[in-house]
N, C-alpha and C positions, 0 to 999 in steps of 0.2 A: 462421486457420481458425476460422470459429464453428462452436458448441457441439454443433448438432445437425448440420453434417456432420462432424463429429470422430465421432460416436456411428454414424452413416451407414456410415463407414469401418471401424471396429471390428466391425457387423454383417458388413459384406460380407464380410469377412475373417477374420470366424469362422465364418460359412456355407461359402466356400470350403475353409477349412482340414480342415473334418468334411465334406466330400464330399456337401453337401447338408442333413446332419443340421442342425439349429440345437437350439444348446444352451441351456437358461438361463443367464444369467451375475448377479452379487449386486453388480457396480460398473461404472458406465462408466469407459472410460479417458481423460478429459478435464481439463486443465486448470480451478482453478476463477476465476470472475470475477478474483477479489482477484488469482491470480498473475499475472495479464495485467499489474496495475496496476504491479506491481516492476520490470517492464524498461522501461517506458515510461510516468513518470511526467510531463507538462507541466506546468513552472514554468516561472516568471521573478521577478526582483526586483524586483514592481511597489510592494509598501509600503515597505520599509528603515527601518520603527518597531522602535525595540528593545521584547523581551520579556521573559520568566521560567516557569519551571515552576512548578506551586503545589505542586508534592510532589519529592521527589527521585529516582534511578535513572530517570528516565523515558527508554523507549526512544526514540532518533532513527534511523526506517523510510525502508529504501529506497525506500518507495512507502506508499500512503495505505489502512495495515491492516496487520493483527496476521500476516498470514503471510506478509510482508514483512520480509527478513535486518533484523536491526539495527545500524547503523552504528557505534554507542555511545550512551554516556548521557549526558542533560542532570541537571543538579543544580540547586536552589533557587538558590546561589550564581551561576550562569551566568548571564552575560548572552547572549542571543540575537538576533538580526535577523532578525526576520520578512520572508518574501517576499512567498507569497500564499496563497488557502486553496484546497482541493477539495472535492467532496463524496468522499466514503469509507466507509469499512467503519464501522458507528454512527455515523453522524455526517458530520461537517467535520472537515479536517484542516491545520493549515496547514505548510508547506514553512519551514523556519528555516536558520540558521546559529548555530552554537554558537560563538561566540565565545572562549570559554574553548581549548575543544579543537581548531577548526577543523574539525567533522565537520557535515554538512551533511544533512537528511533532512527527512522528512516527521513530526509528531507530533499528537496526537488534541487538537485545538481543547478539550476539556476539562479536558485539562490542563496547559493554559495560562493565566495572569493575564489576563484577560479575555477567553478565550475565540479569544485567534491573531490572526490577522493580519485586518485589514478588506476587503482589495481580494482579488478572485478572480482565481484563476489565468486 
């Protein structure tokens, strides 16, 4: 459902609910862009070049942004397989495989050694 009948729906039924009255309200009830991105991210393993983080603890995202659960972390030490990349929340993001731990997600093309993977999702 997009955003502005989500918002549609929330009017009408808070009109209805006050018997006419409309009330102010101070938030919509909407999902935002990013959460959409978490259930349904498309990849594939189109590069299969190995990677590396340039710093450690870096989160590996169910989806491409920061409000995306995180799966686990990649370490400097880790080697990675890069899939492909997206465009994302700031940026590019490319989809990997952590090789170390076997956990599999999305991380911010920044911080990665050269910036992720070449070929787009």
């Amino acid at each position: 459902m997009r955003l502005r009948t989500k918002l549609a729906a929330v009017a009408v039924g808070a009109v209805a609910a006050t018997g006419g009255l409309v009330m102010p309200t101070t938030a919509a009830i909407a999902a935002p862009d990013g959460a959409a991105a978490c259930t349904n991210p498309g990849w594939s393993n189109k590069d299969g070049r190995a990677g590396k983080t340039n710093t450690n603890y870096v989160n590996i995202r169910s989806g491409p942004t920061t409000e995306c659960q995180s799966n686990g972390q990649a370490q400097t030490s880790h080697s990675l397989t890069l899939h492909c990349w997206v465009y994302g929340q700031d940026g590019t993001w490319s989809h990997v495989r952590d090789n170390s731990t076997g956990v599999s997600g999305w991380i911010k093309d920044s911080l990665l050694v050269n910036y992720g993977s070449n070929v787009k999702c």
